[in-house]
C-alpha positions as a Markdown table, in Angstrom:
| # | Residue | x | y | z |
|---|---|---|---|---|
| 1 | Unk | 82.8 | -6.3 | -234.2 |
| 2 | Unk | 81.1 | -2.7 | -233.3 |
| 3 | Unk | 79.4 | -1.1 | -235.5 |
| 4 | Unk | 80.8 | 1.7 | -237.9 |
| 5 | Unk | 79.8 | 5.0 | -237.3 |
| 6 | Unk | 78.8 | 8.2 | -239.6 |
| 7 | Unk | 80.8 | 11.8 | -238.9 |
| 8 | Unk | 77.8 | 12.8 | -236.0 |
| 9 | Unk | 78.4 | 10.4 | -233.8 |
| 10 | Unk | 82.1 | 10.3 | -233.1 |
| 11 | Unk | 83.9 | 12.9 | -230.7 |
| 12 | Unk | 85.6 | 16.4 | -233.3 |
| 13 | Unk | 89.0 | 15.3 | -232.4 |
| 14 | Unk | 88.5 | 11.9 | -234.3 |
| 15 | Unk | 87.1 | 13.1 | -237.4 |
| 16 | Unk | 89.1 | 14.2 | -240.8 |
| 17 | Unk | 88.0 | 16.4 | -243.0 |
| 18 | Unk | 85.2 | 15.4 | -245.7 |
| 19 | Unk | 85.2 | 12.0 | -244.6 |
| 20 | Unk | 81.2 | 11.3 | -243.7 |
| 21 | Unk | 81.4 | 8.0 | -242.5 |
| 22 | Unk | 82.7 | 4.2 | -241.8 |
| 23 | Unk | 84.6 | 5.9 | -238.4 |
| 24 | Unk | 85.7 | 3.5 | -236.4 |
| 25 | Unk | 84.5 | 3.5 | -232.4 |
| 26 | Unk | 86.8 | 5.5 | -230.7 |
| 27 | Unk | 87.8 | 4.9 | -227.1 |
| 28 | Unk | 88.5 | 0.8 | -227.6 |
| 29 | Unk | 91.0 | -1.7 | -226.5 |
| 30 | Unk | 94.2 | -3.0 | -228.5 |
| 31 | Unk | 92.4 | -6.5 | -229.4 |
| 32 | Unk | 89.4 | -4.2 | -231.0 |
| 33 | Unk | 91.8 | -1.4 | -232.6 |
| 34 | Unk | 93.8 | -4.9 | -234.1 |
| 35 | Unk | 90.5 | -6.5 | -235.3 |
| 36 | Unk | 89.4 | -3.2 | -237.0 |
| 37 | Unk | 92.8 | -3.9 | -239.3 |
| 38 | Unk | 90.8 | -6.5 | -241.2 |
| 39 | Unk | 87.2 | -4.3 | -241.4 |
| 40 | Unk | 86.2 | -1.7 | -244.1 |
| 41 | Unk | 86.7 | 1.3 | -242.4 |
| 42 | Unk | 87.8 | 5.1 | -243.5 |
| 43 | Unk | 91.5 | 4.8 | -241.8 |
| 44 | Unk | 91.7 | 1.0 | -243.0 |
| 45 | Unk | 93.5 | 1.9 | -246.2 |
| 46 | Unk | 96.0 | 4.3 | -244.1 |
| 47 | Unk | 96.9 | 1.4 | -242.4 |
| 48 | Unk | 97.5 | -1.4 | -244.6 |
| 49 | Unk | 99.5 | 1.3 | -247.6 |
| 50 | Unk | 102.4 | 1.6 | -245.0 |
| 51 | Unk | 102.2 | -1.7 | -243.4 |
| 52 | Unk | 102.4 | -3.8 | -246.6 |
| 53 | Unk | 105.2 | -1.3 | -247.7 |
| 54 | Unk | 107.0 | -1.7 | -244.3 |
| 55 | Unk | 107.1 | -5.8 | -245.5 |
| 56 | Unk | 108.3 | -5.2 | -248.9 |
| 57 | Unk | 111.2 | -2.4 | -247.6 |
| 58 | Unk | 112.3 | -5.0 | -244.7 |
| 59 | Unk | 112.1 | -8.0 | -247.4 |
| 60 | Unk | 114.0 | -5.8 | -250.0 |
| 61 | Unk | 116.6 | -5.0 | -247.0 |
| 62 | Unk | 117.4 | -8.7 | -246.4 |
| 63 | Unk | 117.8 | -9.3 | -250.4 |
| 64 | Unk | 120.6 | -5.8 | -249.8 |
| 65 | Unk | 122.2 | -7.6 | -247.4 |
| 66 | Unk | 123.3 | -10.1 | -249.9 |
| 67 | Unk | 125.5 | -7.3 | -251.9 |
| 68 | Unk | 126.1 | -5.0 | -249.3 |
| 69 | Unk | 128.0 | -5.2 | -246.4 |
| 70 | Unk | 125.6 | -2.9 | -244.6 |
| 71 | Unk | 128.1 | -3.4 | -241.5 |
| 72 | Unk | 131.1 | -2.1 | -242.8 |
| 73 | Unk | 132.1 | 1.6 | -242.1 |
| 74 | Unk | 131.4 | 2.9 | -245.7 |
| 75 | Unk | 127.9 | 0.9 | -246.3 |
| 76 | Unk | 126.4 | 2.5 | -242.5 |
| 77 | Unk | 125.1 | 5.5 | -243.5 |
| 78 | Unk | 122.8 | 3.5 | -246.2 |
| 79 | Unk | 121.6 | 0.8 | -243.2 |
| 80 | Unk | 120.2 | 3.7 | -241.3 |
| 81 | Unk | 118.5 | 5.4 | -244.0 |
| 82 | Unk | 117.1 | 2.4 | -244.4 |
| 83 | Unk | 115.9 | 1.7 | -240.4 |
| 84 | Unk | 114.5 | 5.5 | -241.1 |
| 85 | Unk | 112.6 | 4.6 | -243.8 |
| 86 | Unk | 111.1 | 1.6 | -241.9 |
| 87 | Unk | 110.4 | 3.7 | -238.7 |
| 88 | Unk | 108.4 | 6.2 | -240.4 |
| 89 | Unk | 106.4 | 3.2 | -242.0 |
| 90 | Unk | 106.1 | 1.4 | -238.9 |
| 91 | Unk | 105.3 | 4.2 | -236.8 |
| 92 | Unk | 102.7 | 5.4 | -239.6 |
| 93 | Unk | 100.8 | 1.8 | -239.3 |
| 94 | Unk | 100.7 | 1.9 | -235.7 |
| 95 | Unk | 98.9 | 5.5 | -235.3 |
| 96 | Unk | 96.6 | 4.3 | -237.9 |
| 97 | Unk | 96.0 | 0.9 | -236.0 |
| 98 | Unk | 95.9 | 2.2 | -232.7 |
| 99 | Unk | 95.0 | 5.8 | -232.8 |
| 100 | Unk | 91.2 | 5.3 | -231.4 |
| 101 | Unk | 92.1 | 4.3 | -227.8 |
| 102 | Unk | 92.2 | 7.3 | -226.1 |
| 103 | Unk | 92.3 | 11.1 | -226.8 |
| 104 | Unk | 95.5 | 11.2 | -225.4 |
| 105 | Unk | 96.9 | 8.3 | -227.5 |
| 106 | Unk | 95.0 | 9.4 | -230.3 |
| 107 | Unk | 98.0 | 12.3 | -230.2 |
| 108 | Unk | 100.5 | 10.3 | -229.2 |
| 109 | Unk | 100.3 | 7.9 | -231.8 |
| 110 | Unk | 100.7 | 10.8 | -234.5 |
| 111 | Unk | 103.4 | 12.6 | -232.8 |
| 112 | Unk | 105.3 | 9.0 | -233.1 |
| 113 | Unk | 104.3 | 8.9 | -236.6 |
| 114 | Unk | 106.3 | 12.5 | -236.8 |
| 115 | Unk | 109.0 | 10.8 | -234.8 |
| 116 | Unk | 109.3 | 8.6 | -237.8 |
| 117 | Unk | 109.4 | 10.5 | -240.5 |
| 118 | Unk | 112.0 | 13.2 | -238.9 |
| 119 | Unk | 114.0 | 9.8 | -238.3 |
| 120 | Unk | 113.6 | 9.0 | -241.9 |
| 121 | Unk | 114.7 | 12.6 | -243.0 |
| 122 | Unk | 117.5 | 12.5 | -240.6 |
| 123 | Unk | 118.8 | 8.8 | -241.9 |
| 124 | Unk | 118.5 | 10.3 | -245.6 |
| 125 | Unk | 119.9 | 13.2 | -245.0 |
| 126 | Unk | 123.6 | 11.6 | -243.5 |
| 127 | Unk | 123.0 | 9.2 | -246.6 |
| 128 | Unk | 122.6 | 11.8 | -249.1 |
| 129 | Unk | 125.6 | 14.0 | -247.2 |
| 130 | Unk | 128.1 | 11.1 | -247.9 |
| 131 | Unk | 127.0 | 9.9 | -250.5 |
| 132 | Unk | 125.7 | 12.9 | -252.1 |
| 133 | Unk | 128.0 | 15.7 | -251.6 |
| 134 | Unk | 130.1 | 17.3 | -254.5 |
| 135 | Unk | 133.9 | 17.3 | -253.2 |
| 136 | Unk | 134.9 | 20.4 | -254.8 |
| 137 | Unk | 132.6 | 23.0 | -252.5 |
| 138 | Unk | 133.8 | 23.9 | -249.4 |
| 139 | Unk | 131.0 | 24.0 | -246.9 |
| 140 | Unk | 130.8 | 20.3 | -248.1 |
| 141 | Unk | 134.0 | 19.2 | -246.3 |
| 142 | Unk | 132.3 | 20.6 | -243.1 |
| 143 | Unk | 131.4 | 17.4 | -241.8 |
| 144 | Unk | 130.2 | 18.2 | -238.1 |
| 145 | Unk | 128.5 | 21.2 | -239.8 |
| 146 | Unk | 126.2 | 19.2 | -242.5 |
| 147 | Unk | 125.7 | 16.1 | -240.0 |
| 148 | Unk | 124.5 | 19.1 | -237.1 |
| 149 | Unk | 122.6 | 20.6 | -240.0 |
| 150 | Unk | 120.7 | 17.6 | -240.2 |
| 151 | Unk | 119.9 | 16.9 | -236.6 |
| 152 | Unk | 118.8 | 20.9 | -236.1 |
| 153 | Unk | 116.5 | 20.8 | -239.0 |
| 154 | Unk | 114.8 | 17.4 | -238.4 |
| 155 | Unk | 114.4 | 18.4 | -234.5 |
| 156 | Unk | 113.1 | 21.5 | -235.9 |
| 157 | Unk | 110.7 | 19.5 | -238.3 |
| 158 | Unk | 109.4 | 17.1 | -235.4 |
| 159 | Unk | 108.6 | 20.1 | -233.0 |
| 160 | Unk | 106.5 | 22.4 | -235.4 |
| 161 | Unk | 104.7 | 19.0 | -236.1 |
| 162 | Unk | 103.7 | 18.2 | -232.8 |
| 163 | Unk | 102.7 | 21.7 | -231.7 |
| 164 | Unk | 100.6 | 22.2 | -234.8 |
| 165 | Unk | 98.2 | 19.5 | -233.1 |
| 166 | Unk | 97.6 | 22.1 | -230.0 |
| 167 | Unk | 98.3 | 25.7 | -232.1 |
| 168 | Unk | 97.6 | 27.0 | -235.4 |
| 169 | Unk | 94.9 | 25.0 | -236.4 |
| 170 | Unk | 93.7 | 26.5 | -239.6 |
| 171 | Unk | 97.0 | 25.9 | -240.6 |
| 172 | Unk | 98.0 | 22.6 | -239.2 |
| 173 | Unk | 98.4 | 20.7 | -242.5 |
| 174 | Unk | 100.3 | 23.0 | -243.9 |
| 175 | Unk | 103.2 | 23.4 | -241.0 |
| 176 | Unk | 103.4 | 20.1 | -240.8 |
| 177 | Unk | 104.3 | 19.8 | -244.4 |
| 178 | Unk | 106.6 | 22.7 | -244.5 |
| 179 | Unk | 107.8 | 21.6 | -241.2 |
| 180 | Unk | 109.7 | 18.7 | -243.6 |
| 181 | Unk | 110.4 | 21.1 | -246.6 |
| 182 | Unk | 114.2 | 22.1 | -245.2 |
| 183 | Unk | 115.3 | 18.5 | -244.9 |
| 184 | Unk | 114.4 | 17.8 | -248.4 |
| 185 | Unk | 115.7 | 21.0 | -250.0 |
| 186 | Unk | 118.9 | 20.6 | -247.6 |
| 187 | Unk | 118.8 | 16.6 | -249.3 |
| 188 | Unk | 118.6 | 17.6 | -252.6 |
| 189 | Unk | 120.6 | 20.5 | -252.7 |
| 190 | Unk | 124.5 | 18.7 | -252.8 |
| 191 | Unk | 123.0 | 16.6 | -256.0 |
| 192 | Unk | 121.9 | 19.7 | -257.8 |
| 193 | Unk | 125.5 | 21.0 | -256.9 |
| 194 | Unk | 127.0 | 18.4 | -258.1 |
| 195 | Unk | 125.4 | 18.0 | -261.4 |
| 196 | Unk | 126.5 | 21.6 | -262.0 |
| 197 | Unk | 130.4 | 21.2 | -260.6 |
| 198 | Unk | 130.6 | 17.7 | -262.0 |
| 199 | Unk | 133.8 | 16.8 | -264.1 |
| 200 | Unk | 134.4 | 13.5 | -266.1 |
| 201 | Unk | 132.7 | 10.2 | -265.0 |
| 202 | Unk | 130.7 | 12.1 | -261.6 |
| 203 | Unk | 129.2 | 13.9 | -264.4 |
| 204 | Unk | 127.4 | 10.3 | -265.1 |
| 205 | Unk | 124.6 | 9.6 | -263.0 |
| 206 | Unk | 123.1 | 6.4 | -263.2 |
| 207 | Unk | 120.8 | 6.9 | -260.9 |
| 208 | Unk | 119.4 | 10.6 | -262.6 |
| 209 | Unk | 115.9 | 8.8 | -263.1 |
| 210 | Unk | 115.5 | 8.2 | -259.9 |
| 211 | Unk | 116.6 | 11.4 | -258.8 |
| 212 | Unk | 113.9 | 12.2 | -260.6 |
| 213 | Unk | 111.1 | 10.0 | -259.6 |
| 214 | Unk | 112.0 | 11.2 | -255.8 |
| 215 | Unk | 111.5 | 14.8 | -256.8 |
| 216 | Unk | 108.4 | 14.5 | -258.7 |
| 217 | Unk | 106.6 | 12.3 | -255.7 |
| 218 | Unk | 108.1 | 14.2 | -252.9 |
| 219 | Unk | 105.6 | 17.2 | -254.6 |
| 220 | Unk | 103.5 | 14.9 | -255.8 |
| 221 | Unk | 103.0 | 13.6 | -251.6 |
| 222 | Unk | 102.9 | 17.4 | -250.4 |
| 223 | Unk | 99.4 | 18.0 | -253.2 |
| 224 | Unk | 97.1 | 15.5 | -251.3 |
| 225 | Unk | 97.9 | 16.1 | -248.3 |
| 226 | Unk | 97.6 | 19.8 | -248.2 |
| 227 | Unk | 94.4 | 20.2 | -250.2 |
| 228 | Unk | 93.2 | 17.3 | -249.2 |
| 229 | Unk | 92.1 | 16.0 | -252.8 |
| 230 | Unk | 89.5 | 14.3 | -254.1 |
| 231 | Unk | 87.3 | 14.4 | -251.0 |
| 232 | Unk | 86.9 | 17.8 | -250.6 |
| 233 | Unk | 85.5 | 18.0 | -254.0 |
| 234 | Unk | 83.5 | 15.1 | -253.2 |
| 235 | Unk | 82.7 | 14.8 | -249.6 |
| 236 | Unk | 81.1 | 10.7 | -248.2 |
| 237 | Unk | 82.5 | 9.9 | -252.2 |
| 238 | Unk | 86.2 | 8.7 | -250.9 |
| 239 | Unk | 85.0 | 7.7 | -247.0 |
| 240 | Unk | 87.0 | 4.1 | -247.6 |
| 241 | Unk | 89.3 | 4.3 | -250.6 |
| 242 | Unk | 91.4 | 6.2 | -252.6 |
| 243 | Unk | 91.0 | 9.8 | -250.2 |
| 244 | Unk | 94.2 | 11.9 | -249.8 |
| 245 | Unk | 95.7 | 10.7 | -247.1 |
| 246 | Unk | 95.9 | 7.1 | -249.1 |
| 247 | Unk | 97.6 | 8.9 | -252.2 |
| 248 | Unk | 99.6 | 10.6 | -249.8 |
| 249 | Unk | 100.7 | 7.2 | -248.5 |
| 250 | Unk | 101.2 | 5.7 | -251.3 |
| 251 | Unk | 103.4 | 8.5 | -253.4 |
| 252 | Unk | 105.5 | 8.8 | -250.2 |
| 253 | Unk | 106.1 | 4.7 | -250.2 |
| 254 | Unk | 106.9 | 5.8 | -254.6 |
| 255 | Unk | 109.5 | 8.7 | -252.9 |
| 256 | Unk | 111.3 | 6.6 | -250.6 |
| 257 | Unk | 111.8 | 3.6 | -252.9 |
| 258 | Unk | 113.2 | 6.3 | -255.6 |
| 259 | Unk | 115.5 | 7.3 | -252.7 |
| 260 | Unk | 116.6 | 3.9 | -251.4 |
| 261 | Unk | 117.2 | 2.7 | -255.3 |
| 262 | Unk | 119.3 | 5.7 | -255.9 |
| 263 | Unk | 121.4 | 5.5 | -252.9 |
| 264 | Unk | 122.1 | 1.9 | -253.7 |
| 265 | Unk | 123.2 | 2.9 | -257.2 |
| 266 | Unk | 125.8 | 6.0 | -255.7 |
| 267 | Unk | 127.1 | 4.2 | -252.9 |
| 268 | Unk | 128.7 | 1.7 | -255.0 |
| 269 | Unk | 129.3 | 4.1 | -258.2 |
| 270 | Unk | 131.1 | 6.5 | -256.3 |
| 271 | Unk | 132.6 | 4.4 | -253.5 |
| 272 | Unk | 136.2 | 4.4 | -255.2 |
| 273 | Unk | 136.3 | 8.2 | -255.9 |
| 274 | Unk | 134.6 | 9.1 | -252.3 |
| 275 | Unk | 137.2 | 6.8 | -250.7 |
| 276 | Unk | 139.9 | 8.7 | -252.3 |
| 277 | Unk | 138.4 | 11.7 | -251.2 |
| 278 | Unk | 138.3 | 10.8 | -247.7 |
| 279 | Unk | 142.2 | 9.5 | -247.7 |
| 280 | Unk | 142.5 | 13.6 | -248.2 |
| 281 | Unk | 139.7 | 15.0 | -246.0 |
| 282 | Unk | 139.0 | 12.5 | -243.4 |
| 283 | Unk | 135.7 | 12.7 | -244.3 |
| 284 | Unk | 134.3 | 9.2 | -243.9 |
| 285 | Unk | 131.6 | 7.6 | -242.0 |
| 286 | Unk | 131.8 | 5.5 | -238.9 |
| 287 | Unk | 129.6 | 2.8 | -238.1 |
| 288 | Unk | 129.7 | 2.9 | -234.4 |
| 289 | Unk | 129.8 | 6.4 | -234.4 |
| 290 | Unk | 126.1 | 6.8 | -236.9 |
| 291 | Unk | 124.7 | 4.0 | -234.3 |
| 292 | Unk | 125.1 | 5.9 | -231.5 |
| 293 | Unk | 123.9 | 9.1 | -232.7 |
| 294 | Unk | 121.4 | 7.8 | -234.4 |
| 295 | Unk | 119.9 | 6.5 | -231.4 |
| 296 | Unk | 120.9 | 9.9 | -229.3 |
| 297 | Unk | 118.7 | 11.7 | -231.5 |
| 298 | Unk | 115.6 | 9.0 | -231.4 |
| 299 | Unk | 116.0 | 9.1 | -227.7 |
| 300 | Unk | 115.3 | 12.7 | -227.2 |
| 301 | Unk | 112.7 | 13.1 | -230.0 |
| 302 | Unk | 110.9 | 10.3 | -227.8 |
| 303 | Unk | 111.6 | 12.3 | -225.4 |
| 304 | Unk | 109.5 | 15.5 | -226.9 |
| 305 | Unk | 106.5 | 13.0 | -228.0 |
| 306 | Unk | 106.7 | 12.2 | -224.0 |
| 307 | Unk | 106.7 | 15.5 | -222.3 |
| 308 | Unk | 103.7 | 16.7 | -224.7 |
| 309 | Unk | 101.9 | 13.6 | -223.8 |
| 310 | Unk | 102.0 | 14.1 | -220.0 |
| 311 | Unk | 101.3 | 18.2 | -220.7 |
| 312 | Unk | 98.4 | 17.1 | -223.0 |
| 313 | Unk | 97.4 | 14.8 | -220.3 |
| 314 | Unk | 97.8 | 17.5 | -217.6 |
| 315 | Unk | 95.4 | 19.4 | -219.6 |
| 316 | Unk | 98.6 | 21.9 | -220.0 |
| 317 | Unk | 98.1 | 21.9 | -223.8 |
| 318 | Unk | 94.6 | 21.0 | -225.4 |
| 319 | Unk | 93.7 | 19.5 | -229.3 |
| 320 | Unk | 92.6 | 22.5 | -231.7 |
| 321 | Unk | 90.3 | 20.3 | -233.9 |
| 322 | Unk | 87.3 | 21.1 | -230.9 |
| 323 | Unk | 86.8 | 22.7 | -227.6 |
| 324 | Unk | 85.2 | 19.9 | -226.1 |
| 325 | Unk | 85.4 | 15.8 | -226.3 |
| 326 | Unk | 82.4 | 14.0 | -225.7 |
| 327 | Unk | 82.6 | 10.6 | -225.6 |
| 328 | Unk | 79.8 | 8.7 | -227.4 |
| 329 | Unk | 77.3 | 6.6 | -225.3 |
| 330 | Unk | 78.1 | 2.8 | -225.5 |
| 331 | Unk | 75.8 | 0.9 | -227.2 |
């Protein structure tokens, strides 16, 4: 196993801010970037907080699949929330593991880790729209409207990601978490609604706590992230554990859970009242239908992370963390 290295003697483009040391040698194979999994090193703990959680979320999935029939019609949207969810964790644990081979890759792997989450908003977001939505507003019963709502503002979301890794680089952290900011607000919004317009037993919500728990990490996910707290008050203190980006892991995995748990509780507490709904609106999910779109849309953001590889590659767009990579002399 190579040595680890301190902040001087890795290229700009690999290192994070206020983390001094334990880098990992960048420009390495796949067998090396998979051995590093199991060494002490500053990304280490990004790693295993979403790769551990991707396990648990595919374990809890199985256990789902004893109570729900995740293939029927009704139960779809809530399957591909859930694949969302595990994409963004999947995708996250591969940039972590894999994102020292190249500069190129280094890129690539985070703009997959985008694709992931913007897959995970997008899943939610058809979840929370039919499972969600108050059926006594109108711009609710717009169903192509609030399902092209979603894919606009997810695109949207993946695209100002990306580019914030060539442009804007004071600000990148920032755009990339406001870049997710209208897919939450557009998620939470028809719950909000429907506490207020809520009449008899919908004004019951089971699931209010974890309503809750979701909102308070979703902000709680955004702190870290954006200030990058507690190493910037303590810079070479937080190198291996507990830095921001591990928080940030960590009160995401929280967020999603909350969200999963409460889409399992409305699914089935409002199944009988939504299917009545849909006998008058038509408004109803399709299984086939959510399967093929949902892997439309993962085609052509794949298809973004692609064409700003090859431009990257082309030297067409260039990294804003330095003006020049210097690869370090092998030892």
């Amino acid at each position: 196993m190579k040595k680890l290295l301190v902040k001087s003697e890795v290229p700009d483009l690999f290192v994070e801010p206020y983390i001094t040391s334990a880098y990992r040698k960048p420009f390495c194979g796949p067998l090396q970037c998979i051995k590093y999994a199991f060494t002490l090193h500053n990304d280490v703990g990004n790693f295993w907080t979403h790769f551990l959680t991707l396990v648990i979320w595919i374990t809890w999935l199985l256990f789902v699949m004893q109570d729900y029939d995740l293939s029927s019609d009704y139960y779809g949207p809530l399957l591909w929330c859930w694949i969302g969810c595990c994409s963004y964790a999947f995708f996250s644990s591969f940039a972590h593991m894999f994102s020292p081979l190249s500069e190129v890759m280094y890129h690539v792997c985070f703009m997959l880790d985008y694709t992931g989450i913007s897959m995970y908003m997008y899943g939610g977001g058809v979840a929370y729209y039919y499972y969600e939505r108050p059926l006594t507003l109108t711009f609710y019963s717009w169903e192509g409207v609030n399902i092209g709502l979603q894919v606009m503002v997810t695109m949207m979301a993946l695209v100002f990601s990306c580019l914030s890794r060539f442009f804007w680089r004071r600000y990148r952290y920032t755009i990339r978490a406001m870049s997710f900011a209208p897919p939450f607000f557009i998620n939470i919004t028809p719950v909000i609604l429907r506490w207020f317009e809520c009449q008899g037993e919908e004004c019951v919500l089971s699931s209010l706590p974890y309503h809750a728990y979701a909102t308070l990490f979703t902000f709680l996910t955004v702190l870290p992230f954006v200030t990058k707290m507690p190493e910037r008050l303590a810079p070479g203190k937080f190198d291996i554990f507990f830095q921001s980006h591990q928080l940030f892991h960590v009160s995401a995995a929280i967020t999603t859970t909350s969200q999963m748990k409460l889409l399992l509780l409305d699914s089935r507490g409002r199944q009988e009242i939504l299917t009545k709904n849909a006998q008058q609106t038509g408004i109803f999910p399709s299984a086939s239908k959510l399967y093929s779109l949902f892997f439309i849309i993962f085609a052509v953001k794949l298809c973004v992370v692609i064409l700003l590889g090859v431009l990257l590659k082309m030297g067409i767009v260039k990294d804003n963390k330095r003006k020049d990579v210097k690869h370090p002399k092998s030892s």
